[in-house]
DONU-885538 format. One record per residue: y, x, z of N, C-alpha, C, O in turn. Coordinates in steps of 0.05 Angstrom, whole numbers, plus 5000, padded with zeros to 4 digits. Example, Ala and Ser with C-alpha at 12.3 -4.5 7.8 and 13.67 -1.06 7.14 Angstrom:
// DONU-885538
488652645156491052465156493452645156493452855169/495552575142497952735143500152585157502352685161/
***
This chain:
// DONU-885538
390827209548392727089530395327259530396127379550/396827259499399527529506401127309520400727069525/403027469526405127339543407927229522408027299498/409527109532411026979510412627289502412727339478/413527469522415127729514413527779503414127699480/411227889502409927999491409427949466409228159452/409327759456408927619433411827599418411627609394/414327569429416627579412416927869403417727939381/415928099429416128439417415228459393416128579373/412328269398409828379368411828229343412128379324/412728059341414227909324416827999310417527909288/418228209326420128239331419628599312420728669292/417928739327416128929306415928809280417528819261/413928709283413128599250415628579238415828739219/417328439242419828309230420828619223420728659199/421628809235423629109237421129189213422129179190/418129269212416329349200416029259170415329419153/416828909162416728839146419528969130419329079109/421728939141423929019137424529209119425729229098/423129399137422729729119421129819099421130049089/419629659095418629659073419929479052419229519029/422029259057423129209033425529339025426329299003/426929529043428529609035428129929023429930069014/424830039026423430179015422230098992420730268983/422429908981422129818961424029828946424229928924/425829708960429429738940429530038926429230148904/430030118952431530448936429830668929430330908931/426830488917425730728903425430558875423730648861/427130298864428430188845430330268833432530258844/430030398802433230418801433430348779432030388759/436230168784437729988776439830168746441430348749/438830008714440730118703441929958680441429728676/443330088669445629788647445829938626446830168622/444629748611445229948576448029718566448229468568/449729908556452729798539450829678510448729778502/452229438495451529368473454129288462456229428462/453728968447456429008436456828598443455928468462/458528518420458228258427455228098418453828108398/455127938444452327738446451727588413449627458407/454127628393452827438379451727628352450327538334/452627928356452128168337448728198338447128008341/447728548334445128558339444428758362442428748376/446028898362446829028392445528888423443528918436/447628728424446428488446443328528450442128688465/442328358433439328378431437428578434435228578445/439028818416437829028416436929108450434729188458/439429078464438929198490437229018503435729118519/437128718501436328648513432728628509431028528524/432528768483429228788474428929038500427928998522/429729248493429429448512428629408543426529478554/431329218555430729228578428529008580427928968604/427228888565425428698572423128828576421628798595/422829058547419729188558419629428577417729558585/423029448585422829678606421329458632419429498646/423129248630422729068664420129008663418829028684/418828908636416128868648414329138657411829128659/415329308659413129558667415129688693414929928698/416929528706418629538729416629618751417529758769/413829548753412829708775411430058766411130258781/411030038748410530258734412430418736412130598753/414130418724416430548716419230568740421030738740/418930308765420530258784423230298781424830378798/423730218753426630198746426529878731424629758723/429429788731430529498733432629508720434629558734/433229458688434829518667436029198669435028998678/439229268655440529028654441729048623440929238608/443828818613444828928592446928818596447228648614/449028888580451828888588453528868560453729068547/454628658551455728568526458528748532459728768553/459328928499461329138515463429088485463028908469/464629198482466729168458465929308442466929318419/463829488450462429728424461829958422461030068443/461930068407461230428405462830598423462130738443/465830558410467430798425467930658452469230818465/467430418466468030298492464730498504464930688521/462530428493460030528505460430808503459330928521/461730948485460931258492462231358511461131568519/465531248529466431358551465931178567467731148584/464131028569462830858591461531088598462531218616/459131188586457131328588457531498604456331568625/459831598588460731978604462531918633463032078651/463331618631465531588658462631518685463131478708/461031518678458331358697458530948696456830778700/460830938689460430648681458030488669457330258674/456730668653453730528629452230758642453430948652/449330738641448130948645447430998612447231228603/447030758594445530778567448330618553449830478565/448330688531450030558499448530508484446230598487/449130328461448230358445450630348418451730158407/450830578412453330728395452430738367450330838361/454530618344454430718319453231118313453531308328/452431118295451531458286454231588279454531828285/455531478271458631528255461031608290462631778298/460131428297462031438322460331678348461431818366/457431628341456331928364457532148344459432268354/456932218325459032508310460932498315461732698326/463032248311466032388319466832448355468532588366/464832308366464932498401464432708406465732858421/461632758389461132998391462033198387462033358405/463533278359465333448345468933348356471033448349/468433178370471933128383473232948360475632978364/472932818344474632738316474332428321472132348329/476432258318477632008314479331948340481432048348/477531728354479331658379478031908401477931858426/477032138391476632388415478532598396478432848398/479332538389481332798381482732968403482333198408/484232808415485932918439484532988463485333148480/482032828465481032978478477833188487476633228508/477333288453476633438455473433338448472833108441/472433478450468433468436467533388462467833538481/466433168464464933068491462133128489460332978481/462133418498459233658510457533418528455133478531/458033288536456533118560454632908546452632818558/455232838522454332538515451232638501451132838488/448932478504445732628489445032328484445232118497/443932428450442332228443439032108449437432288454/438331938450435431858450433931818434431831948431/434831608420434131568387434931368371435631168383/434931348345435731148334434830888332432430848334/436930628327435730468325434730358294433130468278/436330078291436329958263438330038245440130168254/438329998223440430108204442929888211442529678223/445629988197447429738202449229838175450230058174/449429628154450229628136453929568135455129398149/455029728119458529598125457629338107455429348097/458529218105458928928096461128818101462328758122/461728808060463928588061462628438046460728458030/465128138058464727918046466827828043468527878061/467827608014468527488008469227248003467127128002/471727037997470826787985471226917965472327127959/469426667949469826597916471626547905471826627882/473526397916476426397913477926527898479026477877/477726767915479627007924479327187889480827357878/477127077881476627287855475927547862476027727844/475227607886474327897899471227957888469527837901/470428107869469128237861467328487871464928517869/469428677882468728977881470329037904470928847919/471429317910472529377928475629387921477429367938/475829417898478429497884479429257874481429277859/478128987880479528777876480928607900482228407899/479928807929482128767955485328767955486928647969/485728987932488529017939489728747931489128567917/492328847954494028557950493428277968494928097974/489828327977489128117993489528138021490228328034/488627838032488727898059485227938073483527768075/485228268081483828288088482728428120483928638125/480428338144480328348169478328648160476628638143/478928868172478629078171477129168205476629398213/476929038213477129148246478529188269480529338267/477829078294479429118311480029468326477829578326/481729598334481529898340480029908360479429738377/479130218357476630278371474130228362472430378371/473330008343470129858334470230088314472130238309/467930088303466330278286466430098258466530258240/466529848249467929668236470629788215471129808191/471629848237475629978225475030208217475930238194/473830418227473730688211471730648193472330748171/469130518192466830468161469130328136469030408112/471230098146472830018129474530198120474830208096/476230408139478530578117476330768100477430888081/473830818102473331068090471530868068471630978046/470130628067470230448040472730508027472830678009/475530338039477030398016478130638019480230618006/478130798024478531108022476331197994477631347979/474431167987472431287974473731177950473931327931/474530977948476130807921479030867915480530727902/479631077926483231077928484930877938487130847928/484030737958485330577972486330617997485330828007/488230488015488330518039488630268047488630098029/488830148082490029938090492729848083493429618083/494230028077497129948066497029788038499029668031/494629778021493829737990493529418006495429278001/492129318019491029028029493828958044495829108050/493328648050494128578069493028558099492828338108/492328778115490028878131490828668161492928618174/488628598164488128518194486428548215484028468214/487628678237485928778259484728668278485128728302/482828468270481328228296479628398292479428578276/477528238320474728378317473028168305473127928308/471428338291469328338273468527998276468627828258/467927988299466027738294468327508304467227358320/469827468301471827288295473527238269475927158266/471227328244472527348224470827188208472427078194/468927128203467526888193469026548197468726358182/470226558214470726288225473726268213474326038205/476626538208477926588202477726568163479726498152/475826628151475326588122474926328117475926218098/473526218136473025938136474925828125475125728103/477525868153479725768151481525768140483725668143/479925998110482326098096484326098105485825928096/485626288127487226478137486826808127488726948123/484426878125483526998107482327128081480326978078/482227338056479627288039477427468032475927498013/477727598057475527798058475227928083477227988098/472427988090472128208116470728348123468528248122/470928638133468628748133467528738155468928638173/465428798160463628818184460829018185458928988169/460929198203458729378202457029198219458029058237/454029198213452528968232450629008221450629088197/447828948242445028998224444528708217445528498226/442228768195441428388179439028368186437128538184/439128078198440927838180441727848211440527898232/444127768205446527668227447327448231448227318212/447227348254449127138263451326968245451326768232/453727228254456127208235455027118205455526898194/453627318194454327388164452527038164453726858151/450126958176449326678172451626488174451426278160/453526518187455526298186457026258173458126038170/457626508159460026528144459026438114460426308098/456626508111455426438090453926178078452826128057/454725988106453325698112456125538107455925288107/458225638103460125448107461125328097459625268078/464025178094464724948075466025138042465925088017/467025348058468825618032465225758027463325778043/465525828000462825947987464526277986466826337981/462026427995462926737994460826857978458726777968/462527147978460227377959459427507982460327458004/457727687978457227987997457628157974456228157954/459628277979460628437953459228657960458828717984/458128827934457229097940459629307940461929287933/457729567954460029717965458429987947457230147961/458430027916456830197903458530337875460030207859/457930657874458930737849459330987852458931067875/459831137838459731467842462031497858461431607878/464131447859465831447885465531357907467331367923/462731247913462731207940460331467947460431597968/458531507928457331657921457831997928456532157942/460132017916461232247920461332267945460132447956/462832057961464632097991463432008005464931978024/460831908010458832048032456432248032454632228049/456532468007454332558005454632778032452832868046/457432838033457933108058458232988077459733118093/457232668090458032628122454532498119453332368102/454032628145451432578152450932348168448632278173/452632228175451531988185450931738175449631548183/452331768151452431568125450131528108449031728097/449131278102446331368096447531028073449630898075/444930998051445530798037443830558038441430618038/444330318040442730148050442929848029444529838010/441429648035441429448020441529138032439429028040/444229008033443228778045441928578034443028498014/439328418041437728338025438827998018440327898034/438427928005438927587998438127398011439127188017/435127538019433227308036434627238060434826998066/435727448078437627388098439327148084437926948084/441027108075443326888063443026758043444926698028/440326698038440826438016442826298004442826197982/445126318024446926058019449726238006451926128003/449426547999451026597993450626687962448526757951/453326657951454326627924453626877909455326967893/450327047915450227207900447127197886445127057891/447527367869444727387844442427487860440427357863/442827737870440827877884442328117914444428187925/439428167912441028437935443928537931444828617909/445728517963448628717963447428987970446229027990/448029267944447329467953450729557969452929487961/450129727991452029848000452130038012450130148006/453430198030452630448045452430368084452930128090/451930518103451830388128449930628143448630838138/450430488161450130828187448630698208448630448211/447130868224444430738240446130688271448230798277/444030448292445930468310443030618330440530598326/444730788354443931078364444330968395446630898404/441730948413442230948437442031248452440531438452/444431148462445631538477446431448513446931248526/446231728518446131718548448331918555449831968536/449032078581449832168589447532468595445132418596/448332708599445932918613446332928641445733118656/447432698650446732698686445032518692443832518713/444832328671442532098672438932208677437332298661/438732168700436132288699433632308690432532088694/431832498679430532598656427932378658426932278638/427132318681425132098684425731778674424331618662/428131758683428631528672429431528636429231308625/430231728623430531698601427231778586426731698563/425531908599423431888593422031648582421431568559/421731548614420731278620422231188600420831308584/423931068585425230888560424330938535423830778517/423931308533422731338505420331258503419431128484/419031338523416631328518414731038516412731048502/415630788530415630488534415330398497413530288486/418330518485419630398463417930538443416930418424/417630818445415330898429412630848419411930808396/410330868454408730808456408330488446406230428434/410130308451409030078438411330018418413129878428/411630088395413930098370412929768361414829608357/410229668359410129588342410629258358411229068344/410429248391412029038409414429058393415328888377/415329248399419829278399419629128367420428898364/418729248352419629108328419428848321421128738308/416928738332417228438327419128318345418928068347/420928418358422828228380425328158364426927988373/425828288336428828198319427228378303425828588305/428328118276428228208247430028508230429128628211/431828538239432128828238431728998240433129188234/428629018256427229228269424929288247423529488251/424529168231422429128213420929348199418529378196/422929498193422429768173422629978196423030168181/422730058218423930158233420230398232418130338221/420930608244418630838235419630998258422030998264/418231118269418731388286419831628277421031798290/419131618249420931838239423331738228424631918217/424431498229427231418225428431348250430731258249/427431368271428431348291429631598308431031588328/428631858290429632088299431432228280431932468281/432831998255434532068243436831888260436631698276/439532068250442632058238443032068271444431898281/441932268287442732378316444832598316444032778301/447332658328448832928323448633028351448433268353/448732878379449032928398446433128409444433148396/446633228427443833378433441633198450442533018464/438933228448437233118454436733048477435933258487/436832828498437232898523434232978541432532818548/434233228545431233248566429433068576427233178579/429432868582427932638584426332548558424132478552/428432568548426832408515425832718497424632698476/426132858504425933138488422233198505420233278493/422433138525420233198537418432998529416133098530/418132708519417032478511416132668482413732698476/418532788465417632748430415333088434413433138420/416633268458414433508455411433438456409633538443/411333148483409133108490406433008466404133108464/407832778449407832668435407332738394406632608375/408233038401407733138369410533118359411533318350/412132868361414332888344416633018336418132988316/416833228361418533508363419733568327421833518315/417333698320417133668297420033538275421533688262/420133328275420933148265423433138270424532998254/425133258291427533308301429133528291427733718285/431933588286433833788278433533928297433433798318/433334228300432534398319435934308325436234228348/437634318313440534398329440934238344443034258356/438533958352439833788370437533868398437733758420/436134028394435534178415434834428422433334488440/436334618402437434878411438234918438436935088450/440734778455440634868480438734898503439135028523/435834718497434334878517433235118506433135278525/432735188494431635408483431535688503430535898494/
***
């Protein structure tokens, strides 16, 4: 028979033995956080589709994704580069101006560090209106009071360069800088009579605003002047918000308008397995990811490797060689391995 020492040693083993294997378990886990935007946008979701079909293949893959509601594009792109986010998920409009250094990177310069993965859903600018207001078009803002975006959102610069394309500026409106999705509830309240919002459909917001007691338009954002003034920026692409999303709003048919894709980007210290492991999950099963949100609908592999400026990050570059889709990519966004 063991002896009682004897028996607390063996126990006492086991216990140290079991031990090390769970904490050998831990740290061959790794733990990561994709930036999105607010929980009630499509962002949110977006990440959280991701990390759901990364986690269920958590033993596979032995990484453990989180998501992290963030204020937006330009908050996620120096998350990224500070090690704060390992993943963003960034407007196309806002990865160009990091890349090339231009808007809120002006001062400091072209951020060489930041690589794209791939695109997501499209996100349309969208404005809306009350009926009220007699707001029509874009050129029937002036004079009004209109929520343009809070600084920093990708929202405020899609809005000056709308009314920029019309000969307008924020000085032409009565401009106000909330964020985005506190502006539905503000029209409501007629405190406002118009607002824009970059956001993929059908939305949250744009459902509420469009359900409410004040009746609105989704004004289109269309005409050879807008025409003109995004044919030379590449991230600008033209899009349509459809009706079926908002029934309840005060229009005939489709808002056509213009709108820019949203782009999950990484850092190039993020390591190449783990950004692998993400392309390849979201790839290999496209047709999971899409049924998880209605914005994902139209979504294609070869639109998912549009409106990228940043360079391709090695992880996911090694997924599209494997894969055939190389091809399908701007060599300039992966020229530097070459």
């Amino acid at each position: 028979m063991m002896s009682k020492k004897l028996l607390n040693a063996s126990l006492w083993i086991g216990f140290l033995l079991f031990g090390s294997l769970l904490i050998l378990d831990c740290s061959e886990r790794t733990f990561v956080t994709i930036g999105t935007g607010a929980v009630t946008g499509v962002y949110y979701p977006t990440g959280g589709a991701i990390c759901r079909m990364i986690n269920q293949k958590s033993g596979v893959y032995g990484i453990k994704a989180t998501v992290e509601s963030t204020a937006g594009s330009v908050y996620n792109v120096n998350a990224v580069l500070s090690g704060d986010l390992d993943f963003g998920i960034v407007q196309s409009d806002r990865q160009y101006q990091a890349v090339h250094g231009e808007a809120e990177w002006a001062e400091k310069g072209a951020q060489k560090a930041l690589r794209s993965v791939f695109s997501i859903h499209a996100e349309s600018v969208t404005l809306v209106a009350s009926v009220k207001s007699g707001i029509l078009d874009v050129d029937g803002l002036r004079g009004k009071r209109v929520n343009i975006g809070n600084p920093g959102s990708g929202t405020l610069q899609n809005a000056r360069d709308a009314l920029r394309a019309f000969g307008l500026s924020e000085d032409d409106v009565q401009a106000e800088y909330i964020k985005a999705i506190e502006a539905p509830s503000l029209l409501q309240d007629e405190r406002i009579d118009a607002f824009f919002y970059t956001v993929g459909h059908p939305s949250g917001a744009i459902k509420e605003v469009t359900s409410g007691r004040i009746q609105v338009h989704l004004i289109p954002i269309v005409g050879s002047a807008m025409d003109d003034y995004i044919q030379n920026l590449p991230y600008y692409t033209k899009t349509r918000i459809l009706k079926k999303h908002y029934p309840k709003a005060v229009n005939d048919g489709d808002a056509d308008t213009f709108g820019v894709r949203s782009t999950l980007v990484t850092s190039e210290s993020v390591p190449a397995d783990i950004v692998y492991a993400i392309t390849k999950e979201i790839f290999d099963h496209l047709e999971t990811f899409r049924a998880l949100h209605p914005a994902y609908e139209d979504l294609t592999r070869e639109s998912m490797l549009t409106g990228l400026s940043a360079p391709i990050h090695r992880g996911a570059l090694r997924y599209y060689e494997e894969s055939g889709l190389i091809n399908m990519i701007n060599t300039k966004l992966t020229s530097q391995y070459e």
